[in-house]
C-alpha positions as CSV (number, residue, x, y, z in Angstrom):
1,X,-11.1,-24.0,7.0
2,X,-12.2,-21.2,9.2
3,X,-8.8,-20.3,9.8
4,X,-8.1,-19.6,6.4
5,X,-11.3,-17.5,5.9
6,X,-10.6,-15.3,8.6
7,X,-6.9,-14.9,7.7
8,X,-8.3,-13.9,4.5
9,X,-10.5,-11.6,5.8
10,X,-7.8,-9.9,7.9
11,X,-5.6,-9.6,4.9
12,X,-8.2,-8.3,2.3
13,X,-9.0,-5.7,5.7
14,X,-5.6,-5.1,5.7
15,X,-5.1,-4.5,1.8
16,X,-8.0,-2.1,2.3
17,X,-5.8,0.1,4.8
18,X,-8.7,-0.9,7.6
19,X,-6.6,-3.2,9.9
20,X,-3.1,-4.3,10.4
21,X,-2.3,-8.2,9.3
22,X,-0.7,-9.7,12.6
23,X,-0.3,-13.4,12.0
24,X,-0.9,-15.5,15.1
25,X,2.7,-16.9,15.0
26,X,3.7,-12.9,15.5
27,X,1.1,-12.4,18.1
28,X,2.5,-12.1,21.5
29,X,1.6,-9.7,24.3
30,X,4.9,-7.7,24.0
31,X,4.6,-7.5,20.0
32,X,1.1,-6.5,20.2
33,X,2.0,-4.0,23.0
34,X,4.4,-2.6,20.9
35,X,2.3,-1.9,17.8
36,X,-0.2,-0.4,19.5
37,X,1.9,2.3,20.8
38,X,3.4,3.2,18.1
39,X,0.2,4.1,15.9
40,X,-0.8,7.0,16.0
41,X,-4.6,8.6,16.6
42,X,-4.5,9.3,13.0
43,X,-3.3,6.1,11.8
44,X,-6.7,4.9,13.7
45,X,-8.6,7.4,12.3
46,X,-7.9,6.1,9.1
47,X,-8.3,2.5,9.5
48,X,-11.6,3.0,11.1
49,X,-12.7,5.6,8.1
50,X,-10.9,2.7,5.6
51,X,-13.5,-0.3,7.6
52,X,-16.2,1.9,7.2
53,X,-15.9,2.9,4.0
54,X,-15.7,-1.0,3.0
55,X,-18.6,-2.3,5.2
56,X,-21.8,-3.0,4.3
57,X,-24.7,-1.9,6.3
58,X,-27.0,-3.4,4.7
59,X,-25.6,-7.1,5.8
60,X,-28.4,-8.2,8.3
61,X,-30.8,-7.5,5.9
62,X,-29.0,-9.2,3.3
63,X,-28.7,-12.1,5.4
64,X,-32.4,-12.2,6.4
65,X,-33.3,-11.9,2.5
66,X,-31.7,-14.9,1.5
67,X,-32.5,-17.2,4.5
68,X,-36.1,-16.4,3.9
69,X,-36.1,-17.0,0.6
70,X,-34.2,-20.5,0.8
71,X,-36.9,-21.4,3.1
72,X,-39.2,-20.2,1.3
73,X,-37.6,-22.2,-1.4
74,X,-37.4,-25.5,0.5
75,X,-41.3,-25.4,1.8
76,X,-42.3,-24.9,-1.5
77,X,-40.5,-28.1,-2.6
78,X,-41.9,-30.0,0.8
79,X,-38.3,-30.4,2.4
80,X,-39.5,-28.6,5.6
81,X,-42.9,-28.7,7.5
């Protein structure tokens, strides 16, 4: 389900030291609140050095590649007009 991918994704973040896990049965305003304030600038630093260290720029592109070449794929067979 998507729900499961994207608690994946949070937790493999997460594992990455580039987000903090905060299950959705932990999330209230007064929780969240409260983490927030206690990270620090450097904790943020971190994680955002962690995500970007982990992310792919090249994803769009990646994404256009395949499309185009499945429908590439699929007019070549006579699936699509």
């Amino acid at each position: 389900s998507t729900t499961t991918h994207q608690r994946e994704n949070a937790r493999w973040m997460a594992q990455q030291h580039a987000a903090v896990h905060l299950p959705q049965s932990e999330m209230t305003a007064g929780g969240l609140a409260e983490l927030l304030q206690k990270m620090t600038r450097a904790e943020c630093q971190k994680m955002a050095e962690a995500a970007y260290e982990n992310g792919r720029r090249d994803a769009n592109e990646a994404i256009a590649n395949v499309l185009e070449e499945l429908a590439e794929n699929r007019q070549q067979r006579g699936t699509i007009a």
